[in-house]
N, C-alpha and C positions, 0 to 999 in steps of 0.2 A: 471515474478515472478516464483517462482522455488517451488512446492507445496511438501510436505512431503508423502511420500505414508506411507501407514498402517500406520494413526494415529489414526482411527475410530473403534470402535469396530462394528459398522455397517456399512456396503457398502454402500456410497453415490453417488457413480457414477453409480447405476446399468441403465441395457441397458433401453428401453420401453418394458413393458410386454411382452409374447406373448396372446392373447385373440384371444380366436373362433367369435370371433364377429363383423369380416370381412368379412360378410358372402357375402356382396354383394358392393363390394370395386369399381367394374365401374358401376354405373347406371349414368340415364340420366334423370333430373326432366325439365318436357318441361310447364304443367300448374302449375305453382306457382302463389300466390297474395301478395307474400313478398314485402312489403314497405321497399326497402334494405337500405336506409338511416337512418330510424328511426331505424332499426333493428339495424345496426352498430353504431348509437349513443349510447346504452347502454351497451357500452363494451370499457375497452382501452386495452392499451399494445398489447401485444404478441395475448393474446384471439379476439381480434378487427381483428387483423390479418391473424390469423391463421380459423377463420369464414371466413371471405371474402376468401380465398384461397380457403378454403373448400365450397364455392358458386360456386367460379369460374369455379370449376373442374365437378359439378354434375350439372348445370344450366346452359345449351348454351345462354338462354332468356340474364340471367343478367349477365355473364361472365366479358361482357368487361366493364360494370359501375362495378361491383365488383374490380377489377384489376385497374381500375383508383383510386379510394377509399383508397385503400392499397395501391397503390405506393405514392397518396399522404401525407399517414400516415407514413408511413414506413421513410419519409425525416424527419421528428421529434424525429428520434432515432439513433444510431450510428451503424444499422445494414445494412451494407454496400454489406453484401450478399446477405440478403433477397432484399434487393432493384433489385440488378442484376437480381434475379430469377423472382420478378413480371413482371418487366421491360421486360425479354425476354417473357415471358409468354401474355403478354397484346399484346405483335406485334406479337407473332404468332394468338392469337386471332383474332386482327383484318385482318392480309392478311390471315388466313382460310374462314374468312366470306369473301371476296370481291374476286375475280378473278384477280383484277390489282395487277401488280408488289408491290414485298414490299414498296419502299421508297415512290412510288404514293400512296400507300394505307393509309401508316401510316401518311402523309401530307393531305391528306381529310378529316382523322380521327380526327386530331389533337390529335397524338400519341406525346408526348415532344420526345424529341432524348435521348438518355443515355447520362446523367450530367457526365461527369467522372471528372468535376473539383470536383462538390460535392464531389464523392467518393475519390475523395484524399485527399481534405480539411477533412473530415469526419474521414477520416482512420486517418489523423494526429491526429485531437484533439481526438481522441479515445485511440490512445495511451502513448499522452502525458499526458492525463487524468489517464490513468494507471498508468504510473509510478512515478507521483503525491501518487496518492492512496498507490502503493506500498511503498514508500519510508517515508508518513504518519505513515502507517501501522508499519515497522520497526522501526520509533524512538517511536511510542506508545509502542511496548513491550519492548523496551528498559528502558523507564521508568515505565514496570510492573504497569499499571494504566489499571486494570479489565476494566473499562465503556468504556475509550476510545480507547480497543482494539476492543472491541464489535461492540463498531458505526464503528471502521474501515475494519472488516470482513463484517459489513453490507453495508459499501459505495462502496466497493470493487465486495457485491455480485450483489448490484444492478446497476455496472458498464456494470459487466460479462452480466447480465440478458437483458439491456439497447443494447450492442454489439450482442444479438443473442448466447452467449456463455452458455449455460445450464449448462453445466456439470460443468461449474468452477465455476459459480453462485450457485449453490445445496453445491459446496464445500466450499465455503465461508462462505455461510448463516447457515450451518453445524457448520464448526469451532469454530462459534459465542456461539455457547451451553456452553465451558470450560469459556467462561467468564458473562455468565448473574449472576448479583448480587442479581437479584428480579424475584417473581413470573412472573410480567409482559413481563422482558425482554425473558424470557422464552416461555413464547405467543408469543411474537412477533416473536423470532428466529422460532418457531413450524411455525406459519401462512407463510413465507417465503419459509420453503422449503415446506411445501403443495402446494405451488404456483408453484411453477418449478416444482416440483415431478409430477403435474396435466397437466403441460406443454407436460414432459416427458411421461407423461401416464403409473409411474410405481405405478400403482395404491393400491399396497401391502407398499410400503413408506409412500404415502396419507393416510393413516387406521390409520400407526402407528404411525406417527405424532399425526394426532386427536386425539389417546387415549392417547399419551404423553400432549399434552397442556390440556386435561379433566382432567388429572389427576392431572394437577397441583396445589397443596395447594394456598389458598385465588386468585383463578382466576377471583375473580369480582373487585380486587385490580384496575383494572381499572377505575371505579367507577360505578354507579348503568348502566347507559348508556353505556358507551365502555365496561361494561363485555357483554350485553346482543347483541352488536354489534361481540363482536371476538366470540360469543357463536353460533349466528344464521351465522355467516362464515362456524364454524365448523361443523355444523350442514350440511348445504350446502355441504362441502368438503370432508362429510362421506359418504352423499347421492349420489355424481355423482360417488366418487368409488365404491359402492355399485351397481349402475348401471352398470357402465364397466364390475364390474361383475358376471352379471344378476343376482345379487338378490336384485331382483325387491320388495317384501314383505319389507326388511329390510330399501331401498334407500326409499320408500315411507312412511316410521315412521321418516327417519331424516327428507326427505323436509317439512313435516307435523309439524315437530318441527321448524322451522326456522318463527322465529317472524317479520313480513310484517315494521313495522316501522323503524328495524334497519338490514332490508337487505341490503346491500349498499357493492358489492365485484366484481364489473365492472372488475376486472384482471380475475377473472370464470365465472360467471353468471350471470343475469340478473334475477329483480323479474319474469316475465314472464317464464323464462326458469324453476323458482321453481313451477310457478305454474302448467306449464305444466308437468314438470320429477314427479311431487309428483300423479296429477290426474292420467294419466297414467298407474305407474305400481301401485297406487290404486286400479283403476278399474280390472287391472290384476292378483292382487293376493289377496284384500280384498273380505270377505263372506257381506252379506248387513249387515249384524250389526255393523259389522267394516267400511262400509262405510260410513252410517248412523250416526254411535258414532263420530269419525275421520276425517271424510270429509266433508259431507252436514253439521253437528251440530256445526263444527270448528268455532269456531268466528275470529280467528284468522287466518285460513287458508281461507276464505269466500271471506279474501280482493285481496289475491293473486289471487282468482278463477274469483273476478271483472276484472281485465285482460286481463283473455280468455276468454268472454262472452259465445263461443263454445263450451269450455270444461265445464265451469259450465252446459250448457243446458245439454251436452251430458251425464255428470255424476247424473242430475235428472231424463233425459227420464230413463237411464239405472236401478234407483234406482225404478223407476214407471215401470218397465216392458215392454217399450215401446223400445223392440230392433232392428226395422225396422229404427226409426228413426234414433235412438242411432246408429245403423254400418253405417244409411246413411253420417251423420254428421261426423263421422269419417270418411268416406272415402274423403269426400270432403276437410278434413284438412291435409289429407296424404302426402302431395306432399310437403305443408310447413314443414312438422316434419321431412322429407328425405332431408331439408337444413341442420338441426342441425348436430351436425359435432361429439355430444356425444350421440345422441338420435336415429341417423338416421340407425348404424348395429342393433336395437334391435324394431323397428319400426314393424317389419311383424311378431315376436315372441309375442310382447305385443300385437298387434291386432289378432292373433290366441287367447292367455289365454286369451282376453276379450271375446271375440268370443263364446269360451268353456264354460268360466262361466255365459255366456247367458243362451245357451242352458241347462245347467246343471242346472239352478235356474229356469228355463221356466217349464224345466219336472218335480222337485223334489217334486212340491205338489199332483202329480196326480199318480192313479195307470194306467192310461192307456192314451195314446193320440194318438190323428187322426195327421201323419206328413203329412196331406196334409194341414193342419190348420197352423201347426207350421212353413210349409216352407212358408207360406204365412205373417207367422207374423214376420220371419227372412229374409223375399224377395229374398226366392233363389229357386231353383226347387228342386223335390220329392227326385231325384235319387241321388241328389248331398244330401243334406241333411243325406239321409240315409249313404252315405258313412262318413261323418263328426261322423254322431253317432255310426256308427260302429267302426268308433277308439277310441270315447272314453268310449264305452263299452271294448276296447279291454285293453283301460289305465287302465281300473278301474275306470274312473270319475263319469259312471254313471251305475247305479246297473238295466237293466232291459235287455228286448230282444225285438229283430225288427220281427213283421208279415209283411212279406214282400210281401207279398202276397196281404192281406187285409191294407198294408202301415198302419201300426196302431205300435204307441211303450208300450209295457208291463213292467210295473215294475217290477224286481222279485222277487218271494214271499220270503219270511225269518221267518222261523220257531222261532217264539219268545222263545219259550220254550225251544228249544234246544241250542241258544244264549246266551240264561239268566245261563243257566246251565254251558258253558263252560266258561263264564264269573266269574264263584263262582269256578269253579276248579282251573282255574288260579289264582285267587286271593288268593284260597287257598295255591295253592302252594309256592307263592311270600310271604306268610307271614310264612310257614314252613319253606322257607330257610333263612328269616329275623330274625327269633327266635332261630333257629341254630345260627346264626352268633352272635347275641347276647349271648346266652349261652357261646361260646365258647370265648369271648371278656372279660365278666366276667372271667372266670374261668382261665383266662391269665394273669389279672390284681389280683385275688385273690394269683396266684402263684408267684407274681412278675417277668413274664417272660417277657421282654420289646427288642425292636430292635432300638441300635443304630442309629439315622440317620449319613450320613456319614458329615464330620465336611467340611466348610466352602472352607478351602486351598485346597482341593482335599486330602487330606493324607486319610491314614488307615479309615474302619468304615464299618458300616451295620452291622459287627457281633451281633449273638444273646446271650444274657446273662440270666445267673438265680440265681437268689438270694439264697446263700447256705442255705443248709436244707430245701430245697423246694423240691429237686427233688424223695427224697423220700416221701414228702405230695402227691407230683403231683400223681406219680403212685398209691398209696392208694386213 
């Protein structure tokens, strides 16, 4: 099929981001308590996959059941590459673990051999499936019938999507926008290329997608049920781009938004992965009122938190003060969260700002504290402790000074009076230049002085005009 270049006023083929949030691209998770079955039951497609691969590479434990999983999933779609790469992937797994020759090794294992009739059967109907599609596709816009050109850009993208082909799948599913007749179709073309765009990890596509389908006139056209289902997707698809990247505050108001009965989006995420990405960078960037309002009081967030019985404990100790138990509890789940394959570059950033905002809500009731108390209730020693607080006196997080001496933390005083004072200067000033600007806004509009905005086609504009016989009012 021969695709049209620049027909998009947006790039649809862009690369995968680049994001600082590689920060630890080879690690090695050796205690995990992942039930990897159940785990990849709550995922299809491409996500099911690209999880398991993303197990295999950071998990020596589960590697090789990981890689068995995905190759036997990977046979239910027409991606004839990815098969090859697990497939070599799972035999080098098994002859690294064993010392015997390959073909002995993979024959004990009961490693299957590479199907290459599969992969040529496969390759066939994949392309005779194609050009089915294509040639569909063609007598549809021949007969210029909008609906069934749309279903054909979308049977096409989820050809491409089906074959491991992103890029043409994003351009298909794209295309399908010049002909949605409805509100709905227009959701659906949105929800599509989110899908691959999240594939892709160009996570600035994903954004504006979601605010193209938010924005769309009578989106509950679905009906009371399917709006609240393509709302809580959106929801979901704002929040892991928002994660990718790091802003953790904003990604925990969408997952917080995402209603427990009609989460159901197995191609991204799982209820579980909401409840976790939402507590998270809660705990990470919410002050306790907002935790309090948002999180614990959530009636709706409460069921997702049923879930992770961990994170619910761990975001109550956190909320009662009780931060020994709180970091123990998280350290113990660490290892799980370093499987997630969206969660796992931001994993030791989100446990530092939990970390910080312990410590910062521990001090901020008191004018002075003993840190031999406080490392004891944070279960770390003196010296270390004080280094911790000495950076984020150095951030600005927290307003006191360390007797290092006498190991005691001081608050530092703050002259109210001379606070209160520069507080009414400023304010002052901010309303002298606001009543300038008004005076002079008036007296622009009294003159009839007005600016052009420049007109629609790009032509001539901006110039500024004045209404004859004014110009000598103005200057008098």
């Amino acid at each position: 099929m021969v695709f049209q270049v620049g027909i998009e006023p947006m790039q649809v083929d862009a690369q995968p981001e680049e994001n600082d949030n590689v920060e630890e691209d080879r690690y090695v998770v050796e205690n995990t308590t992942l039930d990897l079955e159940q785990y990849a039951a709550q995922y299809s497609g491409l996500a099911k996959l690209n999880r398991l691969l993303f197990i295999a590479d950071h998990c020596p434990m589960l590697r090789v059941e990981a890689l068995r999983m995905a190759l036997a999933y990977v046979m239910n779609t027409y991606n004839t590459s990815l098969y090859q790469q697990i497939h070599r992937k799972l035999q080098e797994a098994v002859t690294s673990s064993s010392s015997l020759p390959d073909a002995v090794a993979g024959a004990i294992h009961n490693v299957p051999s590479l199907d290459t009739q599969w992969i040529e059967t496969t390759s066939k109907k994949a392309a005779l499936k194609l050009e089915k599609l294509d040639t569909d596709l063609k007598n549809y816009k021949s007969n210029s019938i909008k609906e069934s050109i749309r279903r054909g850009h979308d049977d096409l993208g989820d050809h491409y999507l089906d074959y491991g082909d992103l890029s043409n799948a994003l351009k298909c599913y794209s295309r399908a926008r010049d002909y949605c007749t409805s509100p709905k179709h227009v959701v659906n073309m949105c929800l599509n290329v989110i899908k691959v765009s999240v594939y892709l990890q160009n996570w600035s596509h994903v954004q504006s997608y979601v605010n193209k389908a938010e924005s769309t006139p009578e989106m509950a056209e679905h009906g009371k049920d399917g709006g609240q289902i393509v709302l809580t997707k959106l929801k979901c698809a704002a929040g892991l781009a928002d994660l990718a990247t790091k802003k953790y505050k904003s990604a925990a108001k969408y997952f917080l938004q995402a209603n427990f009965d009609y989460c159901d989006f197995p191609e991204l995420l799982s209820p579980c992965n909401v409840a976790t990405y939402g507590a998270l960078c809660a705990l990470a960037s919410f002050d306790r009122q907002e935790l309090q309002k948002n999180v614990i009081s959530s009636s709706s967030f409460k069921l997702f938190l049923e879930l992770e019985p961990q994170l619910r404990d761990i975001i109550h100790k956190f909320y009662e003060s009780k931060y020994a138990s709180c970091l123990k509890l998280l350290g113990e789940i660490k290892d799980n969260l370093l499987l997630d394959m969206y969660l796992a570059p931001h994993v030791n950033v989100l446990y530092t700002q939990i970390r910080n905002r312990a410590l910062c809500q521990y001090f901020s009731p008191y004018l002075s504290a003993d840190m031999r108390k406080m490392a004891e209730a944070f279960n770390t020693t003196v010296p270390a402790l004080e280094d911790e607080i000495m950076q984020l006196i150095l951030d600005g997080q927290v307003n006191a000074r360390i007797d290092s001496h006498n190991k005691i933390l001081y608050a530092k005083d703050t002259d109210q009076r001379s606070s209160t004072f520069e507080k009414s200067f400023a304010m002052g000033k901010e309303y002298q230049r606001r009543t300038k600007a008004l005076i002079l806004r008036s007296a622009m509009l009294r003159n009839q002085i007005h600016v052009k905005s420049p007109p629609r086609d790009g032509g001539q504009g901006g110039e500024m005009s004045i209404a004859p016989g004014t110009v000598s009012s103005a200057r008098n």
